[in-house]
N, C-alpha and C positions, 0 to 999 in steps of 0.2 A: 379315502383316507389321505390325510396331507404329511407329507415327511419332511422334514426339515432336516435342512445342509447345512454345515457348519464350516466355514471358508477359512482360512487361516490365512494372514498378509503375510508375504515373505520376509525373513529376517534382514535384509540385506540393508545398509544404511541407504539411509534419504540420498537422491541423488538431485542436484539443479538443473533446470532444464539446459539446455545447450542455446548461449543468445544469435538470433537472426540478427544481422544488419538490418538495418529499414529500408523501404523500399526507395528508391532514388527518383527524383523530380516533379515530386510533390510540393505547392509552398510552402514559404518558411513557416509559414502562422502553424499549421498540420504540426511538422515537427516541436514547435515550442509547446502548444498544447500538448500532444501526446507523450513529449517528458512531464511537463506540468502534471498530467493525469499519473504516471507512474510513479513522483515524486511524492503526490499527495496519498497515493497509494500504500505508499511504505511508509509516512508518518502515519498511517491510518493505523497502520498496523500494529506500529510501535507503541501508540496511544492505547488501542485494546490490550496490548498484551501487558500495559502497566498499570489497566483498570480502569481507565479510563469511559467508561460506557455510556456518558451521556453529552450531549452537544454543549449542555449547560456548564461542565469543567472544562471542556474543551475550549479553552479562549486561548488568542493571539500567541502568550507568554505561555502556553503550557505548547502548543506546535511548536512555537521556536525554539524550547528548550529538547523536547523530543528530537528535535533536527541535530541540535547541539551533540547530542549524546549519539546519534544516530554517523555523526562527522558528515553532514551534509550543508551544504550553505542555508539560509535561513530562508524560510518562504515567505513568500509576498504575501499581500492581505489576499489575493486572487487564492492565492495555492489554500490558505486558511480554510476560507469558508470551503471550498472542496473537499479539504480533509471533513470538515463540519456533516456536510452533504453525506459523505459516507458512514461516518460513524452515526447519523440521524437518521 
């Protein structure tokens, strides 16, 4: 006989993680990508959470307004297709 648990999440508000430094003397290319990737990361996100759900709305002008709105400088065609990558 199988019984099933019912878990409850704690009420406690959402907390953000706590940010690490990066690791130090790595080259510089590492570091530019690895912002790159966490840049396109949060436009990616910003684009879902505005309904964004297919690659095909997703062009140039609608990232760089997301960014706009987001207060982040505007992404390069590089950072684009990434955000693309992820949302596809």
């Amino acid at each position: 006989m199988a019984v099933a648990t019912i878990t409850t999440l704690p009420l406690e508000p959402w907390k953000p993680l706590t940010k690490k430094p990066l690791p130090a003397g790595l080259p510089r290319e590492w570091y530019i990508t690895h912002n790159r990737r966490l840049k396109a990361m949060r436009l990616a996100i910003a684009l879902l959470d505005s309904g964004v759900y297919d690659t095909a709305r997703a062009h140039n002008r609608a990232i760089r307004a997301a960014a706009d709105r987001l207060g982040v400088h505007p992404p390069s065609d590089t950072t684009c297709r990434m955000v693309r990558a992820l949302i596809g």
